[in-house]
C-alpha positions as CSV (number, residue, x, y, z in Angstrom):
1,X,34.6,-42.9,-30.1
2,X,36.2,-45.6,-28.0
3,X,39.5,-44.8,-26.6
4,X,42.5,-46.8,-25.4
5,X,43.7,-46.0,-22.1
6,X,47.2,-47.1,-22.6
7,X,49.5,-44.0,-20.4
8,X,48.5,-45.2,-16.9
9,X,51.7,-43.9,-14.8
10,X,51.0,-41.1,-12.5
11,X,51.7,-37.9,-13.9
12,X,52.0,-34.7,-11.8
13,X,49.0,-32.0,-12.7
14,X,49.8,-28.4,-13.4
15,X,48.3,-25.8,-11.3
16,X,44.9,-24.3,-12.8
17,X,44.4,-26.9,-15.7
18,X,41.5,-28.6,-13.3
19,X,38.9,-26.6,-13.9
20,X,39.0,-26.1,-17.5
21,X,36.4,-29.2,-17.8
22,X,34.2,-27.7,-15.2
23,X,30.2,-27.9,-16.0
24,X,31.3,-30.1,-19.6
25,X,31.8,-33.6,-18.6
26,X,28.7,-35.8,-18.4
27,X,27.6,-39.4,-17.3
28,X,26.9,-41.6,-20.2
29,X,24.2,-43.4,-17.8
30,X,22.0,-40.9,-15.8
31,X,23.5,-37.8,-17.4
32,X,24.6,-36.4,-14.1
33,X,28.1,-34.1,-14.4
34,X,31.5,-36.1,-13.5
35,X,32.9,-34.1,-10.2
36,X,36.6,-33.8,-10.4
37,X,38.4,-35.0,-7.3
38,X,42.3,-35.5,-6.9
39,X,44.3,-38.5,-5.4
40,X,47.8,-38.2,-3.7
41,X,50.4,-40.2,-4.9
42,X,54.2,-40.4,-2.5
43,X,55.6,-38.5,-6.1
44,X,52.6,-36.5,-6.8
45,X,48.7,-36.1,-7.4
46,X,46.7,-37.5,-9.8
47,X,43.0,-35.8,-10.9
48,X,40.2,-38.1,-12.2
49,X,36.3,-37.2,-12.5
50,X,33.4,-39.5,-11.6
51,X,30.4,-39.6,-11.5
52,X,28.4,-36.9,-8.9
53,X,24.9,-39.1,-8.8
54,X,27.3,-42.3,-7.7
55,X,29.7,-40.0,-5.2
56,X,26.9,-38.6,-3.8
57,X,24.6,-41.7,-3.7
58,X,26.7,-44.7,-3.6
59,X,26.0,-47.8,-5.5
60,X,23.0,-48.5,-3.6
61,X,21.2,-45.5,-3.4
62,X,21.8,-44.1,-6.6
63,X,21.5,-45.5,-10.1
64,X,24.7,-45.8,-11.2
65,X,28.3,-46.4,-11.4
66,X,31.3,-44.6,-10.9
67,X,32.1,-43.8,-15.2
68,X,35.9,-42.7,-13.8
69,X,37.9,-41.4,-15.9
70,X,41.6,-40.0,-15.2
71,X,42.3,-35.9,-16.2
72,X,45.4,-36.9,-18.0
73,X,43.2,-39.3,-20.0
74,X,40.5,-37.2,-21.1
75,X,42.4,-34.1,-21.0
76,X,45.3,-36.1,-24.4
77,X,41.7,-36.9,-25.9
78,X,39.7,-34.3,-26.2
79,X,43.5,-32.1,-27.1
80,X,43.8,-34.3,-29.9
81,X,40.5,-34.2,-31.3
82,X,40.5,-30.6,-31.4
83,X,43.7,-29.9,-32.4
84,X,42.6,-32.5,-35.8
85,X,39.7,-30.4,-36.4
86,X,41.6,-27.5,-36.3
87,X,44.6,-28.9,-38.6
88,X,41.4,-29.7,-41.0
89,X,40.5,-26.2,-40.9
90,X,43.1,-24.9,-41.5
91,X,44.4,-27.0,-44.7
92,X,41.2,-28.0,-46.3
93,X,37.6,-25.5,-44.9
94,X,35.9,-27.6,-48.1
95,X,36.6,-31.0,-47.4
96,X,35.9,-30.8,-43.6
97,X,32.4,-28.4,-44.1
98,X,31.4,-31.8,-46.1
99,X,32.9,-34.5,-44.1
100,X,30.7,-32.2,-41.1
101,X,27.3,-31.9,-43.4
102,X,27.6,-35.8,-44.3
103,X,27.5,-36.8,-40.6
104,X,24.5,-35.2,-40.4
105,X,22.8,-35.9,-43.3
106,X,21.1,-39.0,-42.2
107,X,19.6,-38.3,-39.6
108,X,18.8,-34.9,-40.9
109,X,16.9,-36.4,-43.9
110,X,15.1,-39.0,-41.5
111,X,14.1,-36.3,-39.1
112,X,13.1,-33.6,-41.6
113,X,11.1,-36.6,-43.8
114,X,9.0,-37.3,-40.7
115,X,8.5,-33.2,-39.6
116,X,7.3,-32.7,-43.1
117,X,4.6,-35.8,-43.1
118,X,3.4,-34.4,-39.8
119,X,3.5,-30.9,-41.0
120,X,1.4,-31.6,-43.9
121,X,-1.2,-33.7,-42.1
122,X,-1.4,-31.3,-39.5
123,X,-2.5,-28.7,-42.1
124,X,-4.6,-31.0,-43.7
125,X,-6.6,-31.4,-40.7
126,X,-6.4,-27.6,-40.1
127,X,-8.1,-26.9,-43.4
128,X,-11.4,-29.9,-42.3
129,X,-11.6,-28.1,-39.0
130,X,-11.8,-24.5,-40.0
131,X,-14.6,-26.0,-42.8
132,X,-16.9,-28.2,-40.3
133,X,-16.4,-24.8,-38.3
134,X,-18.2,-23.2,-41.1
135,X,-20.5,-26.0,-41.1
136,X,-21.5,-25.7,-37.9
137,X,-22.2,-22.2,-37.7
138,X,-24.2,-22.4,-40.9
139,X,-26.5,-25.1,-38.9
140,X,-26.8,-23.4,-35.9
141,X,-28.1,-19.9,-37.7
142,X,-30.0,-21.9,-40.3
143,X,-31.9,-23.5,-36.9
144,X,-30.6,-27.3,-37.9
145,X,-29.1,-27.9,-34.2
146,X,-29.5,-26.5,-30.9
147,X,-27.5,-23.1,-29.3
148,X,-26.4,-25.4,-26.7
149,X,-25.1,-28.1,-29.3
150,X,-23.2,-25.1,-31.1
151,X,-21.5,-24.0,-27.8
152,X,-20.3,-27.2,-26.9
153,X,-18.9,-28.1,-30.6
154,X,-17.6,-25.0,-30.9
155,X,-15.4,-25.2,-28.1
156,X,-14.0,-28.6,-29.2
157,X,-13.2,-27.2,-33.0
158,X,-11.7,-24.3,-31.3
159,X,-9.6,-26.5,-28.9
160,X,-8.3,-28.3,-32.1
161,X,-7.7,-25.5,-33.9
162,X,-5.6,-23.8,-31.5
163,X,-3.5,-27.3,-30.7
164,X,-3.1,-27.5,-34.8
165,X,-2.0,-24.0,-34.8
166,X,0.9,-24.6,-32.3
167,X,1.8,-27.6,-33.9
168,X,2.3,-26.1,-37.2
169,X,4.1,-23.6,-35.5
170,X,6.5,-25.9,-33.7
171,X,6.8,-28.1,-36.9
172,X,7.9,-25.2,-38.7
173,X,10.2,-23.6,-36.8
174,X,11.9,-27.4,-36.5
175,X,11.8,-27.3,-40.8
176,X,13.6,-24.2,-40.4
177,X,16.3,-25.6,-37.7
178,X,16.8,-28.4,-40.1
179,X,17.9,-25.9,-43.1
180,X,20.6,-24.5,-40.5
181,X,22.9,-27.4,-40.9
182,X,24.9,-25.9,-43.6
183,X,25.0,-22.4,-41.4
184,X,25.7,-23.9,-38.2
185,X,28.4,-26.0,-39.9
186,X,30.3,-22.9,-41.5
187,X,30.0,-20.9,-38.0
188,X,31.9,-23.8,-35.9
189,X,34.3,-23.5,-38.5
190,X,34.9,-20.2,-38.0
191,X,35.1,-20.7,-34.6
192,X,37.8,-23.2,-34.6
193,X,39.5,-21.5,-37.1
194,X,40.2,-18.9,-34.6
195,X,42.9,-21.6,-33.2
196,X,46.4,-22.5,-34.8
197,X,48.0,-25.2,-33.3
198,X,46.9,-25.6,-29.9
199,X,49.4,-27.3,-27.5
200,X,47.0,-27.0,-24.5
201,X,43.1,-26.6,-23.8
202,X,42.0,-23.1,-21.7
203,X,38.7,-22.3,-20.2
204,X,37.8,-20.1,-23.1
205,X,38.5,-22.7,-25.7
206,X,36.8,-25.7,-24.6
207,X,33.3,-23.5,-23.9
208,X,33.9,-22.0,-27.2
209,X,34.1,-25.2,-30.1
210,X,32.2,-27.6,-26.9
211,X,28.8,-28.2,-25.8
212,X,29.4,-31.1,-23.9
213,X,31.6,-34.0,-23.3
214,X,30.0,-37.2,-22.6
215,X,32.0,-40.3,-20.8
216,X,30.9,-43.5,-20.4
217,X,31.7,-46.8,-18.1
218,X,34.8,-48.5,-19.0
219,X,35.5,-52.0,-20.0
220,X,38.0,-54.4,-19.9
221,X,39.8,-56.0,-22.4
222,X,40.9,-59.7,-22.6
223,X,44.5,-57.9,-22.2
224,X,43.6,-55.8,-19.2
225,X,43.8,-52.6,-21.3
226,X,40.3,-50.3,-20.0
227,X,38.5,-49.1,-23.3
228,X,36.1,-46.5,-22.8
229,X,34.3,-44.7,-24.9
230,X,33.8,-41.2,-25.1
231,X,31.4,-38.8,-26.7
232,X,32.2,-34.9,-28.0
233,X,29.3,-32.5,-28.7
234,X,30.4,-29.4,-30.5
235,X,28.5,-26.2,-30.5
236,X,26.1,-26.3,-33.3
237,X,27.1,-29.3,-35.1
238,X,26.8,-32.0,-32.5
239,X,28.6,-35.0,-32.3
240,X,30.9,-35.9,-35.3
241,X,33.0,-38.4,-34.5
């Protein structure tokens, strides 16, 4: 979601509210975590993150930019958007365990469309391996191709089989993630029902309902407002805004 930097005055910080972003925030170029950092003002000291690839390599070395963003800024964001989740909640569990399900549901249906296809072809081919197996044994014994023939097919029927096997493993337990949606759904919600009207984030919180918080490089608007857009992943339900 893009959001509107329009508070830009310097606001004093409160001891110990730095850190409660620590290992969340996230480049929206290289992926790299945003360092926090503070700047001194004559009336007081402002906190902003950046980005650690671009502090640490500069604009020529590394590969990106800086993607700052001030504490105060991100800090009335991501407040608000919890503190609407919560309110939802609270007043309507229903209405927001659909709104989160719908959000989901297309790209849920795409990827669990193209799992199953794979899944079944996958076993497909597992069933016309294990048979020219068969096949192959019942030449060998019967004398119709050569012991050294038999070894060397064998081991390239058994390399297939075992990479089908793992496959179908992997494409099942991914059919199975897929049917967790509704499950993982109802657990954030119990999670972030835990919280009644927040009026400030903690430590505890944020690691709780958050998996990660992604920011990306601002722009400028004809006006000179900076819009930037930033990303929240909760825990088990992803991004939903």
């Amino acid at each position: 979601m893009n959001f509107r930097q329009t508070f830009l005055e310097c606001r004093p910080m409160k001891s110990g509210k730095t850190q409660v972003f620590a290992g969340l925030v996230k480049c929206g170029n290289c992926g790299w975590l945003l360092s926090y950092a503070e700047r001194a003002y004559k009336t007081c000291t402002t906190g902003f993150f950046n980005c650690s690839q671009f502090r640490r390599l500069g604009k020529v070395g590394g590969r990106c930019s800086a993607h700052y963003i001030r504490y105060d800024t991100l800090y009335a964001y991501v407040l608000a958007r919890l503190q609407d989740w919560i309110y939802q909640a609270h007043t309507d569990e229903k209405q927001l365990l659909s709104k989160l399900l719908k959000s989901n549901d297309k790209e849920s249906a795409k990827a669990y469309k193209k799992q199953s296809a794979e899944l079944a072809k996958a076993e497909k081919r597992k069933i016309e391996v294990d048979w020219l197996f068969v096949k192959l044994y019942e030449d060998w014994s019967s004398g119709r191709i050569t012991e050294y023939n038999f070894k060397m097919l064998s081991q390239k029927h058994q390399a297939e089989q075992q990479d089908l096997v793992e496959k179908i493993n992997r494409l099942k337990t991914e059919l199975a993630t897929e049917k967790q949606t509704t499950a993982d759904a109802e657990k954030w919600i119990a999670l972030i029902k835990q919280y009644a009207n927040p009026t400030e984030l903690t430590v505890e919180m944020l690691n709780t309902l958050i998996e990660k918080i992604v920011v990306h490089e601002a722009v400028k608007d004809f006006d000179g407002t900076r819009t930037q857009e930033i990303e929240i992943f909760y825990r088990f339900v992803g991004k939903i805004d």
